[in-house]
C-alpha positions in Angstrom: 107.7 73.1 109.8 105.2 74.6 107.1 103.2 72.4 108.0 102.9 73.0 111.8 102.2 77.3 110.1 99.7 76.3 108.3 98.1 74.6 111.0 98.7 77.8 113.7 97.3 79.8 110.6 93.8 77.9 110.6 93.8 78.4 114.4 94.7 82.0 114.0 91.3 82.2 111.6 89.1 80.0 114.0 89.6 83.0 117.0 89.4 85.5 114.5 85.8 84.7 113.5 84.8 84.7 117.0 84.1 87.5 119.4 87.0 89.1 120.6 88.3 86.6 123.1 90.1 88.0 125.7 92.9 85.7 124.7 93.4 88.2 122.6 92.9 91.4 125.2 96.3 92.0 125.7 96.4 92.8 121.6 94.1 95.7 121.5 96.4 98.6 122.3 98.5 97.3 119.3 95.2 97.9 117.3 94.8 101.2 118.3 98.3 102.0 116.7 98.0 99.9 114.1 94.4 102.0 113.5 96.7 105.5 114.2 99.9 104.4 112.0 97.0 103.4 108.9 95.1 107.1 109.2 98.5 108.7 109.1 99.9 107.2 106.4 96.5 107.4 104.3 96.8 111.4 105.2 100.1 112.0 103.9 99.4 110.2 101.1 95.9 112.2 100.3 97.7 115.3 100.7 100.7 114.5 98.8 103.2 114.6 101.2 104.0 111.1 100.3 104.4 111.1 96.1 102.0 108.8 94.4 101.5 107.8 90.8 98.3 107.9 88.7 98.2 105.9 85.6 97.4 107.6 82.0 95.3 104.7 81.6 92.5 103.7 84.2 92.9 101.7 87.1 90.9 98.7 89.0 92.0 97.5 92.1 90.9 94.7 93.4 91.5 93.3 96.8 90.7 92.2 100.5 89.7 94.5 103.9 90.7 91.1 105.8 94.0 89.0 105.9 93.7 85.4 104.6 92.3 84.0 101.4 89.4 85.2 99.4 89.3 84.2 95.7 90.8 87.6 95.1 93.5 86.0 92.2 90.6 83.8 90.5 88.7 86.9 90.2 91.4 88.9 88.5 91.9 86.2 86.1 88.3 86.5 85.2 88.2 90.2 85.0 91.4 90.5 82.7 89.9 87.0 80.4 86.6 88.8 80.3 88.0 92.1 78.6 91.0 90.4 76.8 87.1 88.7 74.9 86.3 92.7 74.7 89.3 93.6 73.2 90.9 95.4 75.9 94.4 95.3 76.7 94.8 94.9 80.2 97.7 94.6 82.4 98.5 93.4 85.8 100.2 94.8 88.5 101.4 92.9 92.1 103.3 92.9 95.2 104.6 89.8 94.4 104.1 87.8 98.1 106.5 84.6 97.7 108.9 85.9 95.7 112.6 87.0 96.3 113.1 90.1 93.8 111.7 94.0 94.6 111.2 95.0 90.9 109.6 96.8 89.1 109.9 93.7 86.8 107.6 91.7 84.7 106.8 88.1 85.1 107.7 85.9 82.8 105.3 83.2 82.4 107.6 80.1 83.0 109.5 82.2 86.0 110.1 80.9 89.0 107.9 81.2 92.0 110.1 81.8 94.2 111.9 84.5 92.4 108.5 86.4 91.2 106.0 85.1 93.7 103.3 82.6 93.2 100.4 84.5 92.3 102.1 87.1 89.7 103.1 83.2 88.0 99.6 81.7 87.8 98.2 84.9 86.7 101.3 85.5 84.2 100.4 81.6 82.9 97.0 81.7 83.1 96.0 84.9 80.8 98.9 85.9 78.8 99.0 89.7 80.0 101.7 91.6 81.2 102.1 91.2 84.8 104.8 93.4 86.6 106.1 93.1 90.0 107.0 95.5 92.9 107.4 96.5 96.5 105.9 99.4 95.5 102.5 98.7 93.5 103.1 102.5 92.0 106.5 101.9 90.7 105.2 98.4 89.1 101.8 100.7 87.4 104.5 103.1 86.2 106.9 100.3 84.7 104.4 98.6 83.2 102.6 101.6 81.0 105.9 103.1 79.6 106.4 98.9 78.4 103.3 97.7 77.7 100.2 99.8 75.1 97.6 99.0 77.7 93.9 100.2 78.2 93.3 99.3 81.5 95.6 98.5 85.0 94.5 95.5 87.3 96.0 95.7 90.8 96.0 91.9 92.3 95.4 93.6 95.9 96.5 97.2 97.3 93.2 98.7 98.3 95.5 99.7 101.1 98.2 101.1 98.7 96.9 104.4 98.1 99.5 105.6 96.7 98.2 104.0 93.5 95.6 106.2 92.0 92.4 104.2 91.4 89.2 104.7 89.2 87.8 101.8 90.9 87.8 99.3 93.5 86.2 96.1 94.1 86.7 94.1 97.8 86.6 90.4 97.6 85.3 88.7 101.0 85.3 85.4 102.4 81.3 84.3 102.7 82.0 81.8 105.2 84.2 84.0 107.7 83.2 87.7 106.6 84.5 90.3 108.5 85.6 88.0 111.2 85.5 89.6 115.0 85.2 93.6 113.1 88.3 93.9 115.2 91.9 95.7 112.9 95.0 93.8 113.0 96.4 91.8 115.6 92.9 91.6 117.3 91.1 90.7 114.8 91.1 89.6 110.8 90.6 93.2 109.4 93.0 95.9 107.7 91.3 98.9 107.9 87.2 99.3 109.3 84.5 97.9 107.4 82.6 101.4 107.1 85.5 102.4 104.8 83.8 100.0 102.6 81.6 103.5 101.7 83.9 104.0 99.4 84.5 100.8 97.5 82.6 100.4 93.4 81.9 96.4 94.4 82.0 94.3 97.1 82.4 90.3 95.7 81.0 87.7 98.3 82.6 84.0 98.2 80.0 81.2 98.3 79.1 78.9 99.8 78.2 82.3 103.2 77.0 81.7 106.4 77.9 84.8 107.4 75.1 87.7 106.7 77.5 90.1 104.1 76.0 91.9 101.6 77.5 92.0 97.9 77.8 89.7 94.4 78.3 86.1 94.7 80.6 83.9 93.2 82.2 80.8 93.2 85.2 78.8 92.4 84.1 76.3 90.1 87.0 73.4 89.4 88.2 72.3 86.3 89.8 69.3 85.1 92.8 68.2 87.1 96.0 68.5 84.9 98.8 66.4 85.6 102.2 68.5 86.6 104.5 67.1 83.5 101.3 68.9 81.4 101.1 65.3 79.7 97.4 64.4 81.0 93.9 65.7 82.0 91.0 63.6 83.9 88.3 64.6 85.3 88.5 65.0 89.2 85.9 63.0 89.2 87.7 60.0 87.9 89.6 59.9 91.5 86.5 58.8 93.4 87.2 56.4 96.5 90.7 56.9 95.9 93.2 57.7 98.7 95.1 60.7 97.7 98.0 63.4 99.5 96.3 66.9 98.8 98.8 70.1 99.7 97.5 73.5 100.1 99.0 76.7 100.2 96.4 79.1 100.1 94.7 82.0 102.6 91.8 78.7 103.7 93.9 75.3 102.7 90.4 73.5 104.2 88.6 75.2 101.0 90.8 72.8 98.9 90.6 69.8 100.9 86.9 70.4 101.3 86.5 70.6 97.9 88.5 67.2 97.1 86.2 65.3 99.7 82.9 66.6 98.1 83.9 64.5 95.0 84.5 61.4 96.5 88.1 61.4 96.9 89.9 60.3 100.6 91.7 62.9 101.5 94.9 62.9 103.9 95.3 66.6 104.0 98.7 69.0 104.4 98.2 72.3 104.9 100.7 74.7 104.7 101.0 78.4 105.5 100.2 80.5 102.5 102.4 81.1 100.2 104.8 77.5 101.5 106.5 75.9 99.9 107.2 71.6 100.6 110.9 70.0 99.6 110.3 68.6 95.7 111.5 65.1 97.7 108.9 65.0 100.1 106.2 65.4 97.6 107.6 62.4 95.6 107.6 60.3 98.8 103.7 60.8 98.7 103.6 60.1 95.2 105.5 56.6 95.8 102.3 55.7 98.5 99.2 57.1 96.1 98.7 60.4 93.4 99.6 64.0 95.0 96.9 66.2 94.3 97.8 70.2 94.9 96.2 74.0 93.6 97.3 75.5 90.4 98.8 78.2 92.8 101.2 75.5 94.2 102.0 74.2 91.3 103.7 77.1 89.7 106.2 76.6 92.4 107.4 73.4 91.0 107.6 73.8 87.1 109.6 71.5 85.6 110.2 69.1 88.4 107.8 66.3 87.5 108.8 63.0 85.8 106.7 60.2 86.3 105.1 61.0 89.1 101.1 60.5 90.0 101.3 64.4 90.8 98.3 66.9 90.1 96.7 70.2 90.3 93.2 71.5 90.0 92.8 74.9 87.9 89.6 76.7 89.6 87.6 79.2 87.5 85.7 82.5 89.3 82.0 82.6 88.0 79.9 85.3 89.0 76.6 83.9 90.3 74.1 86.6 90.0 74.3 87.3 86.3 76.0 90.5 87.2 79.3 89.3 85.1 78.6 91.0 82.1 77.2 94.4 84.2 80.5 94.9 85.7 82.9 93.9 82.4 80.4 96.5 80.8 80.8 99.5 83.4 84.8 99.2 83.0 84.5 99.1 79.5 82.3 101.8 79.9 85.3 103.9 82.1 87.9 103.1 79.2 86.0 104.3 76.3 85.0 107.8 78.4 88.1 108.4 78.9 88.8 108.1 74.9 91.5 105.3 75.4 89.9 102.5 73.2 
């Protein structure tokens, strides 16, 4: 059944790219109130109607104008690594997508996916920081500095939270769909109009773009694949010309495939929607045929259930192509010493 949604998913994205289709007529009216509801809520918020919350400590958040994946998580795990290598004590807030609990509460780095969400896990695992939960991003900022000395807030999405004060914001876009149709939800890809992007510090392009979108490049580089009992690493390479399962829950499972096929591997893919979830069994029937291969955001949703099975993951790294890495980790260091909190 995932399966079959992360199929209609990729089809979803496939008309979104295009020109409106009038498929998808009947849906602009729905835009147009989607478009009203978004402007109303942003005004009561602005003029306080709606409480917010701003942080004693500055705040970065960084997320998408579009629905779907964009190497938004792999770039917070860079940006927290890079100042962690600064000295700065940053600390990470989340909705927590995937997960069963409302918080505010913080991660703990061998939780559950399915209790804290799958992102809020890998980025728990993968840097050490404090990583808090919440429906509410506010209540999770809130939580989080009267429990944690940090210098510095990183919101894993939530530009469209404004009830979290902000010092800066960086958009993360897809390079090989960019803004899709420019069409707002259902019509189209987007979440609120490109031209809002005005206000944004950074916009961070995903390469390999066809699409013509201005802003930094990066790129997921891979890593070593580790296997899922922790008890091995290879290099992917070392799986050339094999025949392998790959599963993918992610905004663009394709990316992952895509990726697998580029080194050599033969790939019988299963996508599934983002954020699914396959039955423990059914991944061990694959791994009785030839070695499961998966992303290190799917595997935190099955810690602790490997044995001996030929099950992986592959950890991907964000690397900033243009040089500008050290530019940006230098401005926020920059915003936390002017405001005297290093």
């Amino acid at each position: 059944m995932i399966a079959w949604r992360g199929i209609g998913h990729a089809w979803l994205e496939r008309w979104y790219a295009k020109r409106l289709d009038p498929f998808f007529y009947p849906l602009v009216p729905c835009t147009w109130l989607y478009l009203l509801a978004s402007n109303l809520k942003q005004t009561l918020e602005g003029t306080g109607i709606r409480t917010g919350y701003r942080p004693p400590v500055p705040t970065l958040v960084i997320g998408n104008f579009t629905v779907g994946g964009t190497g938004k998580t792999p770039l917070v795990i860079w940006i927290v690594e890079a100042l962690l290598k600064r000295g700065v004590r940053a600390g990470v807030v989340s909705r927590g997508y995937g997960g069963s609990v409302k918080g505010p509460i913080e991660v703990p780095r061998e939780g559950p996916a399915r209790v804290y969400g799958d992102e809020p896990v890998l980025i728990a695992r993968r840097t050490g920081v404090p990583v808090v939960i919440g429906r509410k991003r506010f209540l999770a900022a809130d939580w989080l500095c009267h429990h944690h000395p940090v210098d510095l807030i990183v919101s894993d999405d939530g530009l469209q939270h404004a009830r979290l004060a902000r010092d800066l914001e960086w958009v993360v876009v897809d390079g090989m769909r960019g803004w899709g149709n420019g069409w707002l939800l259902p019509a189209g890809p987007l979440r609120e109009p490109v031209r809002h992007l005005d206000r944004v510090d950074a916009v961070f392009v995903k390469a390999p773009s066809r699409q013509a979108v201005a802003g930094i490049p990066f790129r997921l580089m891979p890593g070593e694949v580790h296997r899922l009992d922790g008890l091995e690493r290879r290099p992917l390479e070392a799986f050339a010309g094999q025949r392998v399962h790959a599963l993918a829950g992610i905004g663009r499972p394709e990316s992952f495939f895509t990726l697998l096929e580029e080194r050599g591997l033969k790939v019988h893919p299963h996508p599934l929607a983002d954020h699914g979830i396959l039955s423990w069994n059914e991944i061990r029937s694959w791994a009785a045929e030839c070695p499961v291969f998966m992303t290190e955001k799917d595997a935190v949703k099955y810690l602790g259930r490997s044995g001996a099975e030929p099950v992986w993951y592959l950890p991907v790294d964000a690397v900033i192509e243009s040089g500008e890495g050290e530019l940006l980790v230098d401005a926020v260091v920059r915003l936390i010493q002017e405001g005297g909190r290093l």
